[in-house]
N, CA and C of each residue as an Amber inpcrd file, in Angstrom:
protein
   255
   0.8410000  -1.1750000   0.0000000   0.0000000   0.0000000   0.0000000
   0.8860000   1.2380000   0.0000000   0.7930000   2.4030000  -0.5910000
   1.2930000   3.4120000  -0.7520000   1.0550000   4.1360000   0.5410000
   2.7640000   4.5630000   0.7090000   2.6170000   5.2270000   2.3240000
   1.6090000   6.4010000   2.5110000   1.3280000   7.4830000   1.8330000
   0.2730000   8.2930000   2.1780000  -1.3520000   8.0480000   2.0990000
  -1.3290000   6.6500000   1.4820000  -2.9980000   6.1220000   1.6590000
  -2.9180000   5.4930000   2.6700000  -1.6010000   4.8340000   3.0420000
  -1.5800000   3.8550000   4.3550000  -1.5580000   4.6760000   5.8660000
  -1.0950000   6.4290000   5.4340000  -1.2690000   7.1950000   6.7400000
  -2.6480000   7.9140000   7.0330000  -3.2380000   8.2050000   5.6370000
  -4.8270000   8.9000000   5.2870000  -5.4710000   7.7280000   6.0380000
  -5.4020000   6.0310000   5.7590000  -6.3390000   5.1750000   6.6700000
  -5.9500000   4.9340000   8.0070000  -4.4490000   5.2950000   8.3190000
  -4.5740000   4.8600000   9.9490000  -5.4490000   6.1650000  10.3860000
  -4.6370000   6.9570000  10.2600000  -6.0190000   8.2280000  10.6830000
  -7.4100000   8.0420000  10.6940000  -7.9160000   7.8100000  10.1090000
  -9.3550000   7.9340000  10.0430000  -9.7730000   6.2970000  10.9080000
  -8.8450000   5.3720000  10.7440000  -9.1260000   3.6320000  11.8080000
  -8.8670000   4.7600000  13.1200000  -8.2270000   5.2380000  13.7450000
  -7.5350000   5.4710000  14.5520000  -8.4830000   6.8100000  15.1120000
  -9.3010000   7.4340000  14.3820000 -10.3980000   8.1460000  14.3910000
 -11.2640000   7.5880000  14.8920000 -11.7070000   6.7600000  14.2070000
 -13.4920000   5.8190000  14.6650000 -12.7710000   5.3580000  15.8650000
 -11.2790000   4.6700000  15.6150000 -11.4730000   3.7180000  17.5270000
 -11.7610000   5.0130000  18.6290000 -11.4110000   6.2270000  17.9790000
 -11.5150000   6.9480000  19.4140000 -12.8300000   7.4990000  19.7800000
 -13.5120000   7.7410000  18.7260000 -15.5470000   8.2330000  18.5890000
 -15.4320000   7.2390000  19.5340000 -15.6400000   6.0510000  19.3660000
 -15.9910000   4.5740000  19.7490000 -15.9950000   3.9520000  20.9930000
 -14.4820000   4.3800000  21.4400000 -14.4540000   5.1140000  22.9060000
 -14.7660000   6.0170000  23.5950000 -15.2990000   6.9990000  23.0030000
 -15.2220000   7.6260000  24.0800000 -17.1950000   7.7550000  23.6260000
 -17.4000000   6.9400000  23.2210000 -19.2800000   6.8800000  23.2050000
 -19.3140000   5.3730000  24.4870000 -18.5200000   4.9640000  24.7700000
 -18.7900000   3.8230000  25.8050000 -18.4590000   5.2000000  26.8640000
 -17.3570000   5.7620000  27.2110000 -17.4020000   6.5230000  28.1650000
 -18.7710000   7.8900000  28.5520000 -19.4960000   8.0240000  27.4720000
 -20.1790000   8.8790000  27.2170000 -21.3820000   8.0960000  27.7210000
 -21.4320000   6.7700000  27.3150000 -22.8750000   6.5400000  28.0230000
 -22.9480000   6.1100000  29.7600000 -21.4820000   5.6560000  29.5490000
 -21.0150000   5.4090000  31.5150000 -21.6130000   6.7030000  32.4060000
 -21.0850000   7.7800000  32.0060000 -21.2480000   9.0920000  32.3690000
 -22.9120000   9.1390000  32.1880000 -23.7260000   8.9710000  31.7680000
 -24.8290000   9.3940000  31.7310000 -25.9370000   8.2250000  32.2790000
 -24.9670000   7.3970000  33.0070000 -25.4700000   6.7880000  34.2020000
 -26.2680000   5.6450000  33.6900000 -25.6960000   4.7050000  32.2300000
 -26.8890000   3.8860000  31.9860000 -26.5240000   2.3370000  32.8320000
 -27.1920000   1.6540000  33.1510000 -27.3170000   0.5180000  33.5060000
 -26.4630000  -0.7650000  33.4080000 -25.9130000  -1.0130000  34.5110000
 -24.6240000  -1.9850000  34.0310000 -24.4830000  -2.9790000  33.2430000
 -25.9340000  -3.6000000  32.5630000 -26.5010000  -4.3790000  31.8880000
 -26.0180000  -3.7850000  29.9710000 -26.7990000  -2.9690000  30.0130000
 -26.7770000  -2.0540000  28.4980000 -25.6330000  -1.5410000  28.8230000
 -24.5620000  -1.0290000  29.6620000 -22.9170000  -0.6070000  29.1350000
 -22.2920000  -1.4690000  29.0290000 -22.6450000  -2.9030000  29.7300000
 -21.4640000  -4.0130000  29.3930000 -21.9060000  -4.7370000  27.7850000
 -22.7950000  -4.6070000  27.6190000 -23.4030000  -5.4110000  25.9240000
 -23.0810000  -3.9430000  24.7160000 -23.3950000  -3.1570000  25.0810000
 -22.8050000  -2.3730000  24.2220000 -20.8500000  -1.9280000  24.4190000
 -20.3610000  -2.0600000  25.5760000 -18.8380000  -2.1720000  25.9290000
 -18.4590000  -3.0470000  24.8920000 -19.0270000  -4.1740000  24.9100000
 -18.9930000  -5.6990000  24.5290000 -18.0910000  -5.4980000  22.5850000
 -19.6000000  -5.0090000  22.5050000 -19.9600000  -4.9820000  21.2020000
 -18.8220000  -3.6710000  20.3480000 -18.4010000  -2.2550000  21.2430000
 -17.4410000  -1.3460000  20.6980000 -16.4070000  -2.0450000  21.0140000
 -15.6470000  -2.8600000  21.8840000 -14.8620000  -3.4340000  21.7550000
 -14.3940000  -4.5870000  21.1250000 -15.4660000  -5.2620000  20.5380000
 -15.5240000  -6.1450000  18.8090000 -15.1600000  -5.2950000  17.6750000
 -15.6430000  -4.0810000  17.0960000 -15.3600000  -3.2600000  16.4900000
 -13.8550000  -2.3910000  16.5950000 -13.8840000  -2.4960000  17.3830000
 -12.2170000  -1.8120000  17.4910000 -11.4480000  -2.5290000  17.5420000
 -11.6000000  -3.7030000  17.8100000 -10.2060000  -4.7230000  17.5880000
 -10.1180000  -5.3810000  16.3300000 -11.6170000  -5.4280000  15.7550000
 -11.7150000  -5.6490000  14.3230000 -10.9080000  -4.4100000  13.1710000
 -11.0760000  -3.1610000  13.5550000 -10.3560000  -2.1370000  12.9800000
  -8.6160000  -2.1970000  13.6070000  -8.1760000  -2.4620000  14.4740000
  -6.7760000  -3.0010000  14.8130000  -6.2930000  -4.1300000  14.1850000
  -7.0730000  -4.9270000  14.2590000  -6.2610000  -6.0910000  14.1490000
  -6.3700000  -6.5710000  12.0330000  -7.3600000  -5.6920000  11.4000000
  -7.8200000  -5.8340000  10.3710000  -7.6020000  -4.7330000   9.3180000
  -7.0060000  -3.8390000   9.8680000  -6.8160000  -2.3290000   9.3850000
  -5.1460000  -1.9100000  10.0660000  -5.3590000  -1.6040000  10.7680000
  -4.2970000  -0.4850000  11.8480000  -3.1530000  -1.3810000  11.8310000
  -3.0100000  -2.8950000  12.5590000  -1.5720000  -3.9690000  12.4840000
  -1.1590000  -4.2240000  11.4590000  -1.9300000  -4.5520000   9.9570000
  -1.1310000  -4.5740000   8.6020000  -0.6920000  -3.5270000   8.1190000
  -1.1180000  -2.2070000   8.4360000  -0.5550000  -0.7960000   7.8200000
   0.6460000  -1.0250000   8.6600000   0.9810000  -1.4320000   9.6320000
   2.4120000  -1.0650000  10.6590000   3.2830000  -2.4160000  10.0930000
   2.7220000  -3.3070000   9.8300000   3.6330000  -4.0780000   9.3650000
   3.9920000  -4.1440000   8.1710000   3.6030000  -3.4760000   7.6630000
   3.9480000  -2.9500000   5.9790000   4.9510000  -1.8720000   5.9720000
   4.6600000  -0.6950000   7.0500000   5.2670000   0.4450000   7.5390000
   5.1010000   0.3590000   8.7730000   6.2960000  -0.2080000   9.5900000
   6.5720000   0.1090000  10.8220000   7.1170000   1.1170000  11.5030000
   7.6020000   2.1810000  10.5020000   8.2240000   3.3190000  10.7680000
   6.2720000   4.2730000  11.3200000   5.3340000   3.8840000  10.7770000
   4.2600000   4.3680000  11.2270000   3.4470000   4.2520000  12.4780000
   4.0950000   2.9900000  12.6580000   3.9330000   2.4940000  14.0190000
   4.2610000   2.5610000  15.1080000   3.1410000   3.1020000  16.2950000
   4.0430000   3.6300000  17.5760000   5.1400000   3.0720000  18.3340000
   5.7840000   3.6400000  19.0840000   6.5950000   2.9650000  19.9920000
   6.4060000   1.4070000  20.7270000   5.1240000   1.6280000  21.2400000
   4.6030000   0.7690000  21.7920000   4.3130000  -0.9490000  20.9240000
   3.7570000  -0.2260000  20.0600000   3.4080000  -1.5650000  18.7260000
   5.3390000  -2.2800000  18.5330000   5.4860000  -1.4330000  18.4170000
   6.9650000  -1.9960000  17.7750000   8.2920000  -2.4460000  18.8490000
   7.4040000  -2.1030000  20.4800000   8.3280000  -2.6040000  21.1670000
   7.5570000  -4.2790000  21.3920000   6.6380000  -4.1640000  21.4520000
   5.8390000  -5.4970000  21.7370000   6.2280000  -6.6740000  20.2840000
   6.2090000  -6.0540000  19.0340000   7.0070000  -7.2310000  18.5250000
   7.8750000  -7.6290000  18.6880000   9.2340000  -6.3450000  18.8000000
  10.6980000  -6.8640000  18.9390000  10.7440000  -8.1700000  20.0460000
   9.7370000  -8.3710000  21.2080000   9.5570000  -8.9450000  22.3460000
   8.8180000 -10.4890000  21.4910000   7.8270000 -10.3620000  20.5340000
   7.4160000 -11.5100000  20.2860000   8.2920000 -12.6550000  19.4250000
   8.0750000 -13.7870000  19.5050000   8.8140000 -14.8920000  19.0230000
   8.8530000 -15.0440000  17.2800000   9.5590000 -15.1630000  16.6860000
  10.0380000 -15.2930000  15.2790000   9.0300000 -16.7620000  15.5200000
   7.7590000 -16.8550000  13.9290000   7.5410000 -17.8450000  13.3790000
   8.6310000 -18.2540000  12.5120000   8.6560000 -19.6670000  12.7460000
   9.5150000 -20.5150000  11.9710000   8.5400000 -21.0830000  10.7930000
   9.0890000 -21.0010000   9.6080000   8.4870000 -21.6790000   7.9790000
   9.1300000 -22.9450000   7.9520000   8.3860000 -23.8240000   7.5350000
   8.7050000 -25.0740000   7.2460000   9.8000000 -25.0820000   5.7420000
  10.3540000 -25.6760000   5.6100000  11.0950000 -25.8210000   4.7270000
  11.0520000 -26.8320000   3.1860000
């Protein structure tokens, strides 16, 4: 993917995860029912890991120079898959 379409979409993934959050915090605050914030919690946190893990982790592993500190200290830490030969 071409680096300035690959920075135009983390932006805007990286956009919705934060609406997304902060509408679970928005309904906490307005005092709804621990029932309806944990099924809707539930449900924005399906969606945002679907936009991470489906969007946001292949743009960084394509371009890791785009990728925060954090992302890129947690691989250096993960284990090399081995390919069969």
């Amino acid at each position: 993917m071409d680096r300035a379409i690959a920075e135009k979409i983390l932006s805007a993934a990286n956009e919705c995860s934060r609406k997304i959050d902060e509408s679970v915090g928005l309904l906490r605050k307005m005092g709804h029912n621990n029932e309806e914030l944990a099924t809707y919690g539930k449900y924005a946190g399906k969606v945002m890991s679907g936009i991470f893990q489906n969007i946001t982790a292949p743009i960084y592993e394509e371009h890791p120079d785009l990728a925060p500190d954090w992302y890129r200290q947690m691989n250096e830490k993960r284990p090399t898959r081995r390919t069969k030969e």
